[in-house]
C-alpha positions in Angstrom: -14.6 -35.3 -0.3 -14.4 -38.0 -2.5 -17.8 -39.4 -3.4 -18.8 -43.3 -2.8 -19.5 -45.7 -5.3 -23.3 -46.0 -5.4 -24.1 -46.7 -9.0 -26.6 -43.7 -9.5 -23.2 -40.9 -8.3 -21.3 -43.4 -10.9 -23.4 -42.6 -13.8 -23.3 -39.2 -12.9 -19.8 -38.4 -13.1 -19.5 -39.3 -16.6 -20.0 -37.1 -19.4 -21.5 -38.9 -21.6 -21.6 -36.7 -24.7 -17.9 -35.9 -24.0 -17.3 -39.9 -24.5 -19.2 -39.9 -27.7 -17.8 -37.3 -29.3 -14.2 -37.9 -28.4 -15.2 -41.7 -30.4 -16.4 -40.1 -33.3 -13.2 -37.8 -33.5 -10.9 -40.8 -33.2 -12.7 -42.6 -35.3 -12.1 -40.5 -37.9 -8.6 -41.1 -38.0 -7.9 -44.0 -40.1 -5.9 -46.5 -38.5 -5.7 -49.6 -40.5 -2.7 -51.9 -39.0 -0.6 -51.1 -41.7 -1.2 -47.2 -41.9 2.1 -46.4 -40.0 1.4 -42.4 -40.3 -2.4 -43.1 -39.3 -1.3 -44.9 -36.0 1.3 -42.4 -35.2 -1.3 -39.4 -35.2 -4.2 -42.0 -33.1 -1.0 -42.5 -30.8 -0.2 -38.7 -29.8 -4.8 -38.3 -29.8 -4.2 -41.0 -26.5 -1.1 -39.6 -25.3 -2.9 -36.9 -24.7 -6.5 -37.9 -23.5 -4.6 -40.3 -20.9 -2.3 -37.7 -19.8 -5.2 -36.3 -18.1 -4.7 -39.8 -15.6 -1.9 -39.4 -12.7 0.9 -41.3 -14.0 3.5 -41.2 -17.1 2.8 -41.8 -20.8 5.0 -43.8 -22.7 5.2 -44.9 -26.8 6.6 -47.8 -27.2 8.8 -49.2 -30.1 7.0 -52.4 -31.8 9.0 -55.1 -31.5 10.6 -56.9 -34.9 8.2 -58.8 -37.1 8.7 -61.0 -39.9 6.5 -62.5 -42.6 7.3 -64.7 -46.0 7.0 -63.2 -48.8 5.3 -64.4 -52.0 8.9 -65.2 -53.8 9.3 -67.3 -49.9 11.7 -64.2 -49.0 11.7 -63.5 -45.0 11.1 -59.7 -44.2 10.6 -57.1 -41.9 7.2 -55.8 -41.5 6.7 -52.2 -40.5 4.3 -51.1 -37.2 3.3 -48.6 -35.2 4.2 -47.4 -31.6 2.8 -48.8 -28.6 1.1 -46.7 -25.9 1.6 -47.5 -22.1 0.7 -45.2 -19.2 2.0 -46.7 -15.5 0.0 -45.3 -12.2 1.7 -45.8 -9.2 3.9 -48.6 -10.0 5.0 -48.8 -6.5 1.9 -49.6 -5.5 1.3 -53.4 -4.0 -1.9 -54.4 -5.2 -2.0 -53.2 -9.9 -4.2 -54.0 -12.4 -3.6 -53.8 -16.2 -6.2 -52.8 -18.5 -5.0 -53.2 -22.3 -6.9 -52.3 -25.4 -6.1 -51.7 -29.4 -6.0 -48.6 -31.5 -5.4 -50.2 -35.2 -8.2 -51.1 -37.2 -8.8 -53.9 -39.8 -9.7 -50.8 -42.6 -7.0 -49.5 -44.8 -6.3 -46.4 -45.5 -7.8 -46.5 -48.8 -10.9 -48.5 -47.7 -14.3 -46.6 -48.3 -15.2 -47.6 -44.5 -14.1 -44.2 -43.2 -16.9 -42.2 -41.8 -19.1 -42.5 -38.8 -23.3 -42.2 -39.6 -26.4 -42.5 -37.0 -28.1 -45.4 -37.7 -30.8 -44.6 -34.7 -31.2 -42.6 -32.1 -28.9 -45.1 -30.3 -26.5 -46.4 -32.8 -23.2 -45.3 -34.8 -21.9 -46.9 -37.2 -18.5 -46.4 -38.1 -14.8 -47.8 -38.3 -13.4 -49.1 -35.0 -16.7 -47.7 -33.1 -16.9 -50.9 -31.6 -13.7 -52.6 -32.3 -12.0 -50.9 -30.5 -12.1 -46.9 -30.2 -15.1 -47.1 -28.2 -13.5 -49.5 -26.0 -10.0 -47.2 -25.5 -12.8 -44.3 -24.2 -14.6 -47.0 -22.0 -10.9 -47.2 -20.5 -10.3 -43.8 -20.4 -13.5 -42.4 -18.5 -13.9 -45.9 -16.3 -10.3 -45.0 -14.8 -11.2 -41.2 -14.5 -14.5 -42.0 -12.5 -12.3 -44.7 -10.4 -9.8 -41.9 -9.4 -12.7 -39.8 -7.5 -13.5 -43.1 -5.8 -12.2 -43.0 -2.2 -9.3 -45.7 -1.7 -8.5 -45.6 -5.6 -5.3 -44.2 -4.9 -4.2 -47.5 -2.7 -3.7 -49.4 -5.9 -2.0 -48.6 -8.9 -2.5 -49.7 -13.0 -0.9 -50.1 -16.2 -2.8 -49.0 -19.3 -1.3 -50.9 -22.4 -2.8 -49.9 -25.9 -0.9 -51.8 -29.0 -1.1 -50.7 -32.4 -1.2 -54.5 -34.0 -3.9 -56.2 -32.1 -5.7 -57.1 -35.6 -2.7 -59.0 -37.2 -1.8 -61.1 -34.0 -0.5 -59.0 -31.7 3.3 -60.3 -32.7 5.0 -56.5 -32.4 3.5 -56.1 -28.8 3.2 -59.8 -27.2 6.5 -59.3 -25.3 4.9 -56.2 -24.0 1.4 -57.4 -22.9 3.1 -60.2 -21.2 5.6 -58.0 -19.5 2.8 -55.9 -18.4 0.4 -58.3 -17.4 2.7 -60.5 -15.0 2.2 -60.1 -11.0 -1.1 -57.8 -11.8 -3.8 -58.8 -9.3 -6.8 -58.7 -12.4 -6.8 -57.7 -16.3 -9.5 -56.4 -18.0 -9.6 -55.7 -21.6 -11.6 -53.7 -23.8 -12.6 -55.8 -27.1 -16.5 -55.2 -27.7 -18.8 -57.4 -26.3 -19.3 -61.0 -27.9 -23.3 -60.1 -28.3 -25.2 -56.7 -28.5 -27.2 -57.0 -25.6 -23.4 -56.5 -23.4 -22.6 -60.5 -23.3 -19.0 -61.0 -22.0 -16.5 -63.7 -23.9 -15.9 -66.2 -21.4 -13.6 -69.3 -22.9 -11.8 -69.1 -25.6 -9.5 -70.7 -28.1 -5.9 -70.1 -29.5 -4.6 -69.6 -32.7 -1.7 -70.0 -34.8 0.0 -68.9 -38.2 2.2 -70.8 -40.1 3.7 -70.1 -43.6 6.2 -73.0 -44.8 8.3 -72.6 -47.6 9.4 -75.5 -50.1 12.2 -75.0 -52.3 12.5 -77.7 -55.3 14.2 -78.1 -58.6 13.1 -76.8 -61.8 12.7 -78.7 -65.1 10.7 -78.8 -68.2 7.4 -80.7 -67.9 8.0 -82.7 -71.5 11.5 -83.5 -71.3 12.8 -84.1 -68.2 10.2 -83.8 -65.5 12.0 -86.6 -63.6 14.9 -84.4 -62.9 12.4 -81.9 -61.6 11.6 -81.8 -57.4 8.0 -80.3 -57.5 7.8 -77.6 -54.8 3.6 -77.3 -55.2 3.1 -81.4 -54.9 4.8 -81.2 -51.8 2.9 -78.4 -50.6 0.1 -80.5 -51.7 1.1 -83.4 -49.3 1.4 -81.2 -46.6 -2.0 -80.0 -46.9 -3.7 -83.4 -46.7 -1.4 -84.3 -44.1 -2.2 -81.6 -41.7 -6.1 -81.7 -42.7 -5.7 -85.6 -41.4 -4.8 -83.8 -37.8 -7.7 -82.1 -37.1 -9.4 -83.5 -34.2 -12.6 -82.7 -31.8 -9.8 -80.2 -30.3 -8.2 -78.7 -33.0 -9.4 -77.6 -36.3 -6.8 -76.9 -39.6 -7.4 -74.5 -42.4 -4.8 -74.6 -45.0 -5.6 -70.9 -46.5 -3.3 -70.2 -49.4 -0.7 -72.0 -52.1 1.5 -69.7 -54.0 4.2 -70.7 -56.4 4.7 -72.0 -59.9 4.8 -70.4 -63.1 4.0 -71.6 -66.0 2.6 -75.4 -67.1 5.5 -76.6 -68.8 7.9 -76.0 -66.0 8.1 -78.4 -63.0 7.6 -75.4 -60.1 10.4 -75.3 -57.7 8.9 -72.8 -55.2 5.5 -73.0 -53.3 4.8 -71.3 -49.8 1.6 -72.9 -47.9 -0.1 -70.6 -45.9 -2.4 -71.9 -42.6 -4.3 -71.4 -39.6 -4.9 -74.0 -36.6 -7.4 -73.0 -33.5 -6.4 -75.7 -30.7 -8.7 -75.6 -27.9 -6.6 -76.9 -25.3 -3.0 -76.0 -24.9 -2.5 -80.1 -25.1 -4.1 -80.1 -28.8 -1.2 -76.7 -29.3 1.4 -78.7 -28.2 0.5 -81.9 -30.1 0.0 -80.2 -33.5 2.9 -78.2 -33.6 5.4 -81.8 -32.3 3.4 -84.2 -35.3 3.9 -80.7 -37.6 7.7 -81.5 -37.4 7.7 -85.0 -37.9 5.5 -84.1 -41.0 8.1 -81.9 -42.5 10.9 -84.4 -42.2 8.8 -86.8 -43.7 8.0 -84.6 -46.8 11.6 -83.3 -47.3 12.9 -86.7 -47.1 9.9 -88.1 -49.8 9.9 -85.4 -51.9 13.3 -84.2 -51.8 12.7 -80.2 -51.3 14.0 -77.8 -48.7 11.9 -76.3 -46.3 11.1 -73.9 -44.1 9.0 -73.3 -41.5 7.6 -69.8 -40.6 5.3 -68.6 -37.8 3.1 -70.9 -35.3 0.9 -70.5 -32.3 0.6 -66.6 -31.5 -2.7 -66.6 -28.9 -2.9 -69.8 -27.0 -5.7 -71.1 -25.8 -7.9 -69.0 -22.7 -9.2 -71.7 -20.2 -11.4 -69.6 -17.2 -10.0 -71.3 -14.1 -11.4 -70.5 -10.7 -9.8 -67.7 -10.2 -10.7 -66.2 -13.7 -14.4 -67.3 -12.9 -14.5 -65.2 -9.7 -13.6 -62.5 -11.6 -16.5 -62.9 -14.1 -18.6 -63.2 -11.0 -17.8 -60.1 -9.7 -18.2 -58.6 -13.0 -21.8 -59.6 -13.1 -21.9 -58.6 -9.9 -21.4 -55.2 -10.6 -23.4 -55.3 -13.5 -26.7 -56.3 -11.5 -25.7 -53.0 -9.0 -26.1 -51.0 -11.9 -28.9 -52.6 -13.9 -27.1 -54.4 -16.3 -28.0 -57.7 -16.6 -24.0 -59.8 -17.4 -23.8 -63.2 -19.3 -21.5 -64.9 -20.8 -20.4 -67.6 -23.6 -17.2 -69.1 -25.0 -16.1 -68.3 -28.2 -13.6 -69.5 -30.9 -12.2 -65.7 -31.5 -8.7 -64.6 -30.0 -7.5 -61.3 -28.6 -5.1 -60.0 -26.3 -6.7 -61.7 -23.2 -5.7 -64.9 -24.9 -1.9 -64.0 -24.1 -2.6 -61.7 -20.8 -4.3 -65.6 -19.5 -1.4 -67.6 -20.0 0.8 -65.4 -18.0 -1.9 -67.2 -14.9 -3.6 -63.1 -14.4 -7.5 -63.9 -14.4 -8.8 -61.2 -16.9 -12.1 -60.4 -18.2 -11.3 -59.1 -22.0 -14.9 -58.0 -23.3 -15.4 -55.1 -21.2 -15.8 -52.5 -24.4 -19.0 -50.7 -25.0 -22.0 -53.1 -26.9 -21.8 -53.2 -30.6 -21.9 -55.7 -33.2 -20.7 -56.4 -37.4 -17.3 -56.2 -36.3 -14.2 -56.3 -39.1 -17.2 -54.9 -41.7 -18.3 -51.9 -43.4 -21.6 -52.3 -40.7 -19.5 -51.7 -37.8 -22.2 -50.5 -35.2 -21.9 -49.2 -31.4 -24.7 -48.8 -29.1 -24.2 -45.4 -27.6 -25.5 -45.8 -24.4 -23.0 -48.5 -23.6 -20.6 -46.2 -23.5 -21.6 -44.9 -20.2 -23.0 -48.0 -18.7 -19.6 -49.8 -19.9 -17.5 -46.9 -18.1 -19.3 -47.1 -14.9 -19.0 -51.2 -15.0 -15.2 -50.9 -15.2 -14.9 -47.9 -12.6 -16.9 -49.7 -10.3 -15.3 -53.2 -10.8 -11.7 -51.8 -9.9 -13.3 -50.1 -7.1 -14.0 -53.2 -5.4 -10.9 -55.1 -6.5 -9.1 -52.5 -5.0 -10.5 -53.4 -1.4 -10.6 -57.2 0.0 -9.9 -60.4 -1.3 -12.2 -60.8 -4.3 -9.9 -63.4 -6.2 
């Protein structure tokens, strides 16, 4: 017999110093975005550990990514495999629960080994962000599946292997996944220590534009020159001039010139916008093109445009706020006392929101100094986090909670 789903039995049935050490052994394994061979070896770790679930594991070719290169070149950039494991897909009511397995530490980083800081607390690479999360998802969906009526409702598990660079080789793939799925959760950290859940949350976008000019020498002909950087210049002050109470622009990086006496002919401006509203998203990236006309007509360069919004903006309708509700709900069953706050940071749940699935995407264990060498996760939460999850599908699974 199956046992219920009072929150002591909950905490019981997980092994807690199974989950810990199973972080500490993938957190070993270096998986830095780029570190193709890293990835590959954390991807056939979860193949494994989720095989233990009752459905079909799956890796996942990235999609094709491009980026702009410091001599304004387009190219392909390399990443890793995706993992997705599908539990009764045939069933009527899914969730999808999605998490990340790259880090932001290189392989040659010196950020590469877990230590106790207390009794309570690890610090290590991708304890928090997000390796501890990815076991919170593992051991929260093996507790669910001894919960009577679990096996009424069915799940997707999507982990990508790019979450820290934007997502852009597994968006199609999160979306795919996430659309007609009664409820998302995902398993970023929490936004404070004490286990407070992200609740709004802005978008965010990437741009790299290219101007091509004309060469000349600085003393004799500088007239015949078209200057690639003052144009880059202009755009910089023009898209500063756009920032609004809803939108805020950070023009990040110029590259291009070459030495003093010779008009430049090549710049690339790299920037970064976070609109609030998917109104300010829209509006930026229109007044962005009538910018760039402007300049290429003024200043006479080619250019190109590279990149834009790649998390849009994460309103919490009402549906989205009964899910946080039932969230603290759960959280109060098991002692835990569930808050939340909105947030300028992006993640997955940005792009899992605007497919119209409510989705809760802080529901990793409790940790802090993410994307720095003083990564820390509380250890406890690693448990209480399981339980939250296990018993939160539980009572999606019955009724009509959203």
């Amino acid at each position: 017999m199956k046992p219920d789903t009072a929150p002591q039995a909950l905490l019981e049935a997980i092994d807690a110093e199974r989950m810990l050490r199973e972080v500490q052994e993938w957190a070993a394994i270096n998986t830095g975005t780029a570190n193709i061979e890293g990835l590959a070896r954390m991807a056939s770790v979860l193949a494994d550990a989720f095989s233990a679930l009752p459905g079909e594991v799956e890796l996942v070719d990235p999609a094709t990514v491009t980026a702009i290169s410091s001599e304004g070149r387009e190219y392909e950039k390399p990443h890793g495999q995706h993992l997705v494991l599908r539990v009764r897909p045939d069933a009527e009511r899914r969730f999808v629960l999605t998490g990340h397995m790259d880090t932001v530490f290189p392989v040659d980083h010196p950020f590469q080994e877990t230590v106790w800081l207390d009794e309570e607390t690890v610090n290590g690479p991708g304890t928090a962000d997000m390796k501890g999360g990815l076991n919170v998802i593992l051991h929260a969906l093996k507790t669910f599946e001894t919960i009577e009526g679990s096996d009424r409702v069915g799940y997707d598990v999507m982990i990508n292997s790019d979450e820290e660079t934007g997502s852009l080789a597994s968006r199609g793939l999160i979306e795919e996944l996430a659309r007609g799925k009664y409820a998302a959760l995902t398993y970023e950290p929490s936004a404070l220590p004490d286990g407070t859940l992200a609740h709004a949350r802005g978008g965010t976008g990437n741009y790299s534009i290219t101007f091509t000019g004309k060469s000349a020498h600085a003393g004799r002909n500088p007239h015949d020159g078209r200057n690639a950087i003052v144009a880059a210049s202009d755009l910089v002050l023009r898209i500063k001039a756009l920032e609004t109470d809803d939108i805020t622009v950070n023009p990040a990086k110029i590259e291009g010139g070459s030495a003093n006496n010779v008009v430049p002919d090549l710049a690339i401006l790299r920037f970064n916008i976070r609109p609030k509203s998917t109104d300010a998203m829209d509006r930026f990236d229109g007044e962005l093109d009538t910018i760039l006309a402007a300049i290429k007509a003024e200043h006479e360069v080619d250019i190109h445009r590279h990149g834009g919004v790649t998390r849009p903006p994460k309103p919490v309708d009402a549906k989205a706020q009964r899910l946080f509700d039932l969230v603290k709900a759960c959280g109060a069953e098991l002692g835990q006392q569930i808050g939340w706050k909105s947030t300028g940071g992006v993640c997955d749940g940005n792009n899992i929101a605007a497919t119209g699935v409510p989705v809760v995407d802080t529901m990793g264990v409790r940790g802090g100094a993410i994307h720095s060498p003083n990564e820390f996760m509380i250890v406890p939460s690693l448990r209480e986090r399981a339980a939250l999850s296990a018993l939160v599908l539980a009572k999606l699974s019955t009724g009509d909670h959203l």
